[in-house]
TORSE-835997 format. One record per residue (C-alpha): x, y, z; residue in one letter. Coordinates in pm, 1 decimal. Each point is the difference from the previous one (the first is absolute). Example, Ala and Ser with C-alpha at 12.3 -4.5 7.8 and 13.67 -1.06 7.14 Angstrom:
<site <1230.0; -450.0; 780.0>; "A">
<site <137.0; 344.0; -66.0>; "S">
***
This chain:
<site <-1137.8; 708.5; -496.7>; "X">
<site <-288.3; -210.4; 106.8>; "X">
<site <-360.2; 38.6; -67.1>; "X">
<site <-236.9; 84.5; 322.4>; "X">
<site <-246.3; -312.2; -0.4>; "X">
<site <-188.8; 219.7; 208.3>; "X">
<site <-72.0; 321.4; -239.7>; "X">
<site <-182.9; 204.3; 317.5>; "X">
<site <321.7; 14.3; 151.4>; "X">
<site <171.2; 160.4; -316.8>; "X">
<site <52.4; 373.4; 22.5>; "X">
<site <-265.7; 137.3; -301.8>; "X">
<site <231.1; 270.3; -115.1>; "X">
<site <11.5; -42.0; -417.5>; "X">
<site <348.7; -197.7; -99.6>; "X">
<site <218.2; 294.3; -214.4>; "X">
<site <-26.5; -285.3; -263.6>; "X">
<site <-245.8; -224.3; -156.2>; "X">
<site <-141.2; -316.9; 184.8>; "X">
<site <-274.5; -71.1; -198.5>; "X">
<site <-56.4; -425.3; 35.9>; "X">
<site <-13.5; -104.2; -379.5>; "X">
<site <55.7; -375.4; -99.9>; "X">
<site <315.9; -176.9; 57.4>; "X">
<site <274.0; 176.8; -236.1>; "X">
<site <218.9; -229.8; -242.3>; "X">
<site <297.0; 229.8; -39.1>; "X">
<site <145.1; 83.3; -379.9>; "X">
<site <404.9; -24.8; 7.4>; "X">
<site <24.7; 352.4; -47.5>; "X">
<site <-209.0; 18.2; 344.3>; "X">
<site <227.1; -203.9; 161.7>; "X">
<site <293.1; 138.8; -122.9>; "X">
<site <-116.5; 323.3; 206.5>; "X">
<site <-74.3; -230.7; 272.3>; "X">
<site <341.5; -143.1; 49.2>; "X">
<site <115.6; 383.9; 15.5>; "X">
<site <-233.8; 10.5; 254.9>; "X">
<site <60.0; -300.6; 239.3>; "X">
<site <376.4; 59.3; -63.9>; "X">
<site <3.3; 339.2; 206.9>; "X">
<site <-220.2; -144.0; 267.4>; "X">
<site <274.1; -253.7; 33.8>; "X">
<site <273.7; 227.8; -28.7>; "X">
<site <-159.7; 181.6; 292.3>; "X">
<site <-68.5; -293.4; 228.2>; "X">
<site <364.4; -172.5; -52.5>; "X">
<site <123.1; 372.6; 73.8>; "X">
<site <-248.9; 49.0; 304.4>; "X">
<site <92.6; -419.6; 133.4>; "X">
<site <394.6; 147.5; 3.4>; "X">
<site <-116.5; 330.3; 192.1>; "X">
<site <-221.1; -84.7; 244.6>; "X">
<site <197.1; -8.2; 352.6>; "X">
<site <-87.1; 108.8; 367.0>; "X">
<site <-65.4; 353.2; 73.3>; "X">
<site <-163.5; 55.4; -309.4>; "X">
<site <-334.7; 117.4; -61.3>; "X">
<site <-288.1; -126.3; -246.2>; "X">
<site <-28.1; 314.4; -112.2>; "X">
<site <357.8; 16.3; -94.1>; "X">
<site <-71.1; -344.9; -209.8>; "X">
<site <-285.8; 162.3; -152.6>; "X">
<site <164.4; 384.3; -75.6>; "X">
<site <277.8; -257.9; -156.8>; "X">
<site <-194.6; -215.5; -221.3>; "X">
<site <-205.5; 289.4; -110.7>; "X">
<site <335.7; 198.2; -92.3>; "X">
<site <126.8; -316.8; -192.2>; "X">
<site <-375.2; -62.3; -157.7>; "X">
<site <5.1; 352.2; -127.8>; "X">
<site <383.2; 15.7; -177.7>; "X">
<site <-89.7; -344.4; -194.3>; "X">
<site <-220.5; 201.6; -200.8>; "X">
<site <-325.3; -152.8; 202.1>; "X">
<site <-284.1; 132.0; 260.3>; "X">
<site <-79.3; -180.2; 347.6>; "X">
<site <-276.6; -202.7; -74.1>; "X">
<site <-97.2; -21.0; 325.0>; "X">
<site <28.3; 364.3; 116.3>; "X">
<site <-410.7; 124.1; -63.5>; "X">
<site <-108.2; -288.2; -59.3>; "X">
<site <-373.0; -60.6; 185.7>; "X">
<site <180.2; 275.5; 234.7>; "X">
<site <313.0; -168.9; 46.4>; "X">
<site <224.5; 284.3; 171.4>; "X">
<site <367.3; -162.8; -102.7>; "X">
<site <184.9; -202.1; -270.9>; "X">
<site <28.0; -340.9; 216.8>; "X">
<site <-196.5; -202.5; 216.3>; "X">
<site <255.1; -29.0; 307.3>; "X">
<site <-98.1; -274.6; 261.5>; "X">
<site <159.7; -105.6; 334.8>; "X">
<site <-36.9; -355.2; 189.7>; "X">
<site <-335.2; 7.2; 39.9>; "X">
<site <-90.7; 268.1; -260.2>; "X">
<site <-175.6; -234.9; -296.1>; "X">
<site <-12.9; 237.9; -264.7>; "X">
<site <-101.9; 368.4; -78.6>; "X">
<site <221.5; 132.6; 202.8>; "X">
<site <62.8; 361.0; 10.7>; "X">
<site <358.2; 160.5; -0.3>; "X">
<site <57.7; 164.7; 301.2>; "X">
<site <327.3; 210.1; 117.4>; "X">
<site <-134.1; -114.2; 360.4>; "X">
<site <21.1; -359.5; -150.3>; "X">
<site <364.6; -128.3; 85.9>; "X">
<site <84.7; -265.6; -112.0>; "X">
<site <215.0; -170.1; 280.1>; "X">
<site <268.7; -395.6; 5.4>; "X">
<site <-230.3; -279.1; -36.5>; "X">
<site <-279.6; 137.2; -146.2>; "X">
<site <-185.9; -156.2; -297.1>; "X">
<site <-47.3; 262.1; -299.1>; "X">
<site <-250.9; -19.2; -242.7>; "X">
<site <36.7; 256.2; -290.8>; "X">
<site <-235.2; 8.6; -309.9>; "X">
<site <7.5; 244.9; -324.7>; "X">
<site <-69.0; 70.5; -286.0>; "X">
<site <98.0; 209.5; -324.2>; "X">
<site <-220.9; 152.6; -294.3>; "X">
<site <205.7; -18.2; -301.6>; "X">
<site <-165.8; 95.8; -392.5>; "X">
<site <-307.7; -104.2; 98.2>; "X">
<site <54.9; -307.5; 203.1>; "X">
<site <40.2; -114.2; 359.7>; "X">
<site <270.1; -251.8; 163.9>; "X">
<site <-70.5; -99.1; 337.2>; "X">
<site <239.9; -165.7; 268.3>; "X">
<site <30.4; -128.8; 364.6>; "X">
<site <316.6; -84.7; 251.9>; "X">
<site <35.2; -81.7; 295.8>; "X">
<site <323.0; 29.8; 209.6>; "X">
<site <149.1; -106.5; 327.7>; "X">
<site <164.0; 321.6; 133.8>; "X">
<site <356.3; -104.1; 168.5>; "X">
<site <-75.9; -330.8; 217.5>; "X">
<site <-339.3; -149.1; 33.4>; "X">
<site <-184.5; -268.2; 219.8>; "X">
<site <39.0; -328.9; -166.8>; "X">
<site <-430.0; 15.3; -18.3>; "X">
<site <50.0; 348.5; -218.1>; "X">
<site <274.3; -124.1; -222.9>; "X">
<site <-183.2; -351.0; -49.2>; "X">
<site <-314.2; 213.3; -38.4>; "X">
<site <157.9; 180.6; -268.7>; "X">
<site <158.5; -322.1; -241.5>; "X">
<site <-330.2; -135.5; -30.8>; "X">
<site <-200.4; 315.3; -65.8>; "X">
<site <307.8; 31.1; -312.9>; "X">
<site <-32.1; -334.3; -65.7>; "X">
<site <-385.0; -39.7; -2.9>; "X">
<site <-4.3; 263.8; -271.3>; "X">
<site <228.5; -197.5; -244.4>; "X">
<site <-189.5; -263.7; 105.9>; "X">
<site <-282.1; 178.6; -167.4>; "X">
<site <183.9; 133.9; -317.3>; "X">
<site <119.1; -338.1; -112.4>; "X">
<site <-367.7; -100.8; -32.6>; "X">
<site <-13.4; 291.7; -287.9>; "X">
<site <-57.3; -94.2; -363.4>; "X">
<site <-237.1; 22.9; -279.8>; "X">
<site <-290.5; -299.7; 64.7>; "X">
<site <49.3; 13.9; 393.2>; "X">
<site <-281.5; 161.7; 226.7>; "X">
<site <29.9; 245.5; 306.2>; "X">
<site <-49.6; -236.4; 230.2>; "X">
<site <293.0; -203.2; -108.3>; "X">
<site <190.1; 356.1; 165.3>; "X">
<site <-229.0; -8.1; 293.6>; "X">
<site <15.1; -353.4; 126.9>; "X">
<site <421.4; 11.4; -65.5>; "X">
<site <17.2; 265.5; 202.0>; "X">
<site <-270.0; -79.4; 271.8>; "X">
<site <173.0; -373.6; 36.9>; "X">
<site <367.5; 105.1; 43.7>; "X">
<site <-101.4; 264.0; 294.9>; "X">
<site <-209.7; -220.5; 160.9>; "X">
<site <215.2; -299.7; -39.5>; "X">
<site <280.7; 203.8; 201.3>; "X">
<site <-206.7; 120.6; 291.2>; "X">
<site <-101.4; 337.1; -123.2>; "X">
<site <-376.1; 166.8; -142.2>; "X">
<site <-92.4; 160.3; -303.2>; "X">
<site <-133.8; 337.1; 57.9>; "X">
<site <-364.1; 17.6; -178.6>; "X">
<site <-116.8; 339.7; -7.5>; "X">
<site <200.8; 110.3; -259.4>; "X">
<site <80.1; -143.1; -387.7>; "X">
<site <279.6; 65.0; -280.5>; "X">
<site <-175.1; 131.0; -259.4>; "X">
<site <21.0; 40.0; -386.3>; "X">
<site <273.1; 290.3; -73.7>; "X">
<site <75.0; 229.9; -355.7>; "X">
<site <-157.2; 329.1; -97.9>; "X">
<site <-180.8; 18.7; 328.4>; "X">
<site <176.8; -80.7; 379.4>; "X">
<site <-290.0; -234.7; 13.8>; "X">
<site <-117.6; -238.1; -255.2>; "X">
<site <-257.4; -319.8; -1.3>; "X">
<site <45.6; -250.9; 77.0>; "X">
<site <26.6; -4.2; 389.4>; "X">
<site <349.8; -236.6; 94.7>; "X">
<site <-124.8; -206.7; 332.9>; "X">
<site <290.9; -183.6; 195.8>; "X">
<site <-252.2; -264.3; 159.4>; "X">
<site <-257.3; -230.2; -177.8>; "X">
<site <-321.2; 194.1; 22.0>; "X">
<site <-352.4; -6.9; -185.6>; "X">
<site <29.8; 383.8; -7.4>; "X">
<site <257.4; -94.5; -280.1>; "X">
<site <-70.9; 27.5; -353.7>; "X">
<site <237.5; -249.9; -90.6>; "X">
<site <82.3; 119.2; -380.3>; "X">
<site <197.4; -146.8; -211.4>; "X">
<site <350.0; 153.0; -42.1>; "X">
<site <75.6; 139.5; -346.6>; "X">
<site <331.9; 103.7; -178.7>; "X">
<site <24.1; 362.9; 85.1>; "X">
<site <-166.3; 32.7; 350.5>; "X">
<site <193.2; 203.7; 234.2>; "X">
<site <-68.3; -115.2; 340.4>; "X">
<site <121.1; 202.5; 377.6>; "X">
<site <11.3; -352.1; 203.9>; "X">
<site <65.1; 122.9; 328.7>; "X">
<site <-22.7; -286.0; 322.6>; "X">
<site <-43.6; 169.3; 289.4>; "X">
<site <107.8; -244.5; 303.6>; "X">
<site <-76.0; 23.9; 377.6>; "X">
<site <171.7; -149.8; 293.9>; "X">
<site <-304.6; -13.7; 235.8>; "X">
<site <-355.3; 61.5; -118.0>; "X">
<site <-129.7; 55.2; -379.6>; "X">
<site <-191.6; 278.7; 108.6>; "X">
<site <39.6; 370.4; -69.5>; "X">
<site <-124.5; 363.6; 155.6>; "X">
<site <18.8; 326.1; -178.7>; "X">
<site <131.8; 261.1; 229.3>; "X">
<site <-139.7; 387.4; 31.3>; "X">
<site <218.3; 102.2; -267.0>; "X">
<site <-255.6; -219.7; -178.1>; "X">
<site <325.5; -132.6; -260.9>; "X">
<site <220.0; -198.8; 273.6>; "X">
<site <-134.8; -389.1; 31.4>; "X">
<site <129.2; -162.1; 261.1>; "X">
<site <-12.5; -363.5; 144.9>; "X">
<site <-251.3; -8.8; 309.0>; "X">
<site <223.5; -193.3; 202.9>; "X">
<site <312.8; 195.2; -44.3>; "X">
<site <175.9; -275.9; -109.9>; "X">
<site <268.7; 113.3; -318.3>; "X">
<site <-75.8; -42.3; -389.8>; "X">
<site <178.0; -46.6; -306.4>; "X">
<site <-90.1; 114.2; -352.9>; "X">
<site <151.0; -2.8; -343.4>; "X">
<site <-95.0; 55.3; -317.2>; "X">
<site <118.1; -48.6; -386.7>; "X">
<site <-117.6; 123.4; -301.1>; "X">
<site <-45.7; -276.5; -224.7>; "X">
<site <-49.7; -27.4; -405.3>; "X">
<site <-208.3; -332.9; -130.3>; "X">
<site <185.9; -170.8; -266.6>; "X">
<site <-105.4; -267.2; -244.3>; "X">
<site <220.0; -236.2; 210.1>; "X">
<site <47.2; 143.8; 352.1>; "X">
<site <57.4; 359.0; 134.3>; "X">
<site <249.4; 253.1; 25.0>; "X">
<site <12.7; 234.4; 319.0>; "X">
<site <54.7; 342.4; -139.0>; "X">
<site <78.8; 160.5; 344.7>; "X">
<site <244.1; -250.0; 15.3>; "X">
<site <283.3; 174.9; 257.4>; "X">
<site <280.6; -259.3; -114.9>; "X">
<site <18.7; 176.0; -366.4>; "X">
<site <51.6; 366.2; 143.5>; "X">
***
């Protein structure tokens, strides 16, 4: 889930956990122990949700799923009460950027590009996860849309070690998207992830001077999360006051790992390959 840069448009409801913003957490191995638990079921949901998803289906049956699956892991939705957050997944369509709110009047039809974000609250900690799917056959534009919004997040991770900075991440990412035709999205950041949903340091995907570009440390945990757009970089909330979407119509693309800082590199603990 990505942070609001934008905090007026953030429901004010109080999160059903703590958010307080401390200093950037260096994680003990028993902590990230826990937090493999953690990512592990958010992956096991999303590879089980990306096998699931077809035509005729609602959002809300994605979300009713993953919150079903969430629950019999032995974890809690982190999303689900969060700042208000009605449901266990952010569920976006084609133009939909992120936020989105399950709907059982939200169909998901052939074609369509589906975003779906979640996370799960495991002993304490938080993992935190993004796909994006074609559903059946898409437009060449969707599916091309799509490999670089996967790839442009890799692109980012393999910039993660001890010594590096955050805008090694940023400029990795921003580069690849741009390179093939597409925008970074600006209005929203990966974030810092562990005891709380959201942790310092703010994640950009573009080069920015609103970036405090710290130095990575062994034992960050990071939720890098590109979000790419076919059209314009720009965003609108809807009335719902959750649902961003892109002010042109045009379709976006999201995903999201989250990612451990070794001494030499990184391991992606909501890895979907090792469920």
């Amino acid at each position: 889930m990505n942070i609001l840069t934008n905090l007026l448009t953030t429901p004010s409801q109080p999160a059903p956990r703590t958010q307080q913003r401390r200093g950037i957490e260096i994680k003990s191995q028993r902590e990230i122990e826990i937090m493999r638990q953690a990512a592990k079921i958010v992956a096991t949901v999303l590879k089980e949700i990306s096998a699931r998803a077809e035509p005729g289906m609602t959002t809300a049956d994605l979300d009713a799923y993953a919150e079903q699956r969430i629950r019999e892991m032995g974890a809690t939705p982190s999303f689900k009460g969060y700042q208000g957050f009605p449901a266990s997944i952010c569920a976006c369509i084609n133009n939909e950027v992120v936020h989105g709110i399950p709907n059982r009047k939200k169909v998901i039809r052939e074609g369509d590009v589906l975003k779906v974000d979640t996370g799960a609250y495991f002993n304490g900690f938080h993992g935190d996860s993004c796909i994006t799917l074609g559903v059946g056959t898409v437009t060449p534009e969707a599916d091309k849309l799509i490999q670089v919004a996967e790839a442009a997040l890799y692109k980012g991770i393999e910039q993660v070690k001890d010594g590096n900075c955050l805008m090694d991440i940023a400029g990795a990412i921003q580069d690849h998207v741009e390179n093939n035709g597409f925008v970074v999205v600006e209005d929203f950041t990966g974030h810092g992830v562990g005891r709380n949903l959201h942790e310092e340091p703010s994640v950009f995907n573009v080069r920015t001077r609103e970036m405090r570009n710290v130095r990575l440390r062994e034992g960050m945990t990071l939720a890098i999360e590109p979000i790419v757009n076919a059209g314009s970089r720009h965003t609108r909330i809807l009335r719902d006051r959750w649902t961003a979407v892109t002010v042109d119509n045009a379709l976006s693309a999201q995903f999201e790992h989250t990612v451990l800082v070794t001494k030499t590199g990184y391991e992606i603990l909501t890895d979907r390959a090792q469920v």
